[in-house]
C-alpha positions, 0 to 999 in steps of 0.5 A: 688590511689594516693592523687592528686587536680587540682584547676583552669581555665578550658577552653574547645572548640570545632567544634560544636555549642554553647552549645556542644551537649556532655554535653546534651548526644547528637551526635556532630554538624558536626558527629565528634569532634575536639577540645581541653581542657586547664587548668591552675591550681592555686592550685594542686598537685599529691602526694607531687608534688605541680602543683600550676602555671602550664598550659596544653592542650590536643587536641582531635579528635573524628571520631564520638560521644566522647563516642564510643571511638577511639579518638586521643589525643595530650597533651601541658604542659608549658616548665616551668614544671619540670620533677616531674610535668610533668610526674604527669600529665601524671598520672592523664590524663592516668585515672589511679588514678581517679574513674570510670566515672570521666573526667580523667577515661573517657578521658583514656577509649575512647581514642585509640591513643596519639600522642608525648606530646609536649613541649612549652611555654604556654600563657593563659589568662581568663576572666570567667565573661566577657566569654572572654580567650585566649590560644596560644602555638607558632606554635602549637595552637591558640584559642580565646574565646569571648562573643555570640553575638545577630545576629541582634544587636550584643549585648552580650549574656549570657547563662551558662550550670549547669551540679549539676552531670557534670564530666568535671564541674558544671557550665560554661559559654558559649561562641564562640570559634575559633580554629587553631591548626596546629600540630599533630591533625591539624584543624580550626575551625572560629565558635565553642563552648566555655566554661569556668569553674573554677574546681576542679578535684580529684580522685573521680570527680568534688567537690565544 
């Protein structure tokens, strides 16, 4: 199993209401699961490759609850990543150099179908204490994250998710989420969940 660390900006949004019933090992809000994860990594790298700077996402579709599996997925990682980069994050992604039940091994064991990754510049912005971000890859991709609102005085509301075992993080902030993604998994969402997190990924899950 190869040495790899990626240390970053975690954003994860999807179609479901806030608090994304996966994290609670409930079924999604609306049966299915469409939505995204992205990354950027300050610090990482695979073996001697140094991944410091660069960005990626993956959009997910899920017909059901993500663990009865027959997912589709599309990798986007930044046109500014060489070709080292790029083919060691294919690595870590497959779940083939992390431990069982870590996010990575997950992703690999429910998904059935990975579409053509795509490549394209990558615009991502992050803002975890004011639960604010942005994500955009021209023609691709576009999703916003802002602070939850009081619906009857359209105050800022605060919540976060503490997961002490999470594979994914643990701890986020959670906030509202939109979505349009218009390439190989094409969907909108107007109100969904988001999260915001800083991670840091290993071989053998979450540390720190």
């Amino acid at each position: 199993m190869a040495d790899w660390r990626l240390k970053g900006e975690w954003m994860k949004n999807c179609n479901c209401a806030y608090g994304c019933p996966c994290d609670f090992n409930a079924p999604p809000t609306n049966g299915h699961c469409e939505g995204l994860v992205a990354m950027h990594i300050t610090e990482g790298h695979h073996g001697d490759v140094r991944l410091d700077g660069v960005k990626f996402a993956v959009t997910v579709h899920f017909p059901g609850a993500l663990h009865l599996g027959h997912g589709t997925i599309q990798p986007i990682i930044d046109e500014r990543a060489t070709d080292a980069q790029r083919q060691a994050l294919f690595t870590i992604m497959s779940g083939q150099e992390s431990e069982e039940g870590t996010i990575f091994n997950i992703l690999g064991a429910i998904t059935e179908t990975m579409l053509d990754p795509i490549f394209a510049p990558i615009e991502f912005r992050f803002d975890k204490a004011a639960r604010r971000a942005r994500l955009a890859v021209p023609g691709v991709l576009e999703t916003e994250v802002e602070p939850i609102r009081n619906p009857v005085t359209g105050t800022e509301h605060r919540i976060q998710v503490v997961m002490p075992d999470g594979f994914e993080h643990h701890e986020a902030e959670v906030a509202h989420a939109s979505i349009d993604s218009t390439a190989g998994i094409a969907f909108r969402v107007e109100t969904g969940h988001g999260s915001l997190a800083h991670v840091e990924q290993t071989p053998a899950g979450v540390v720190g």
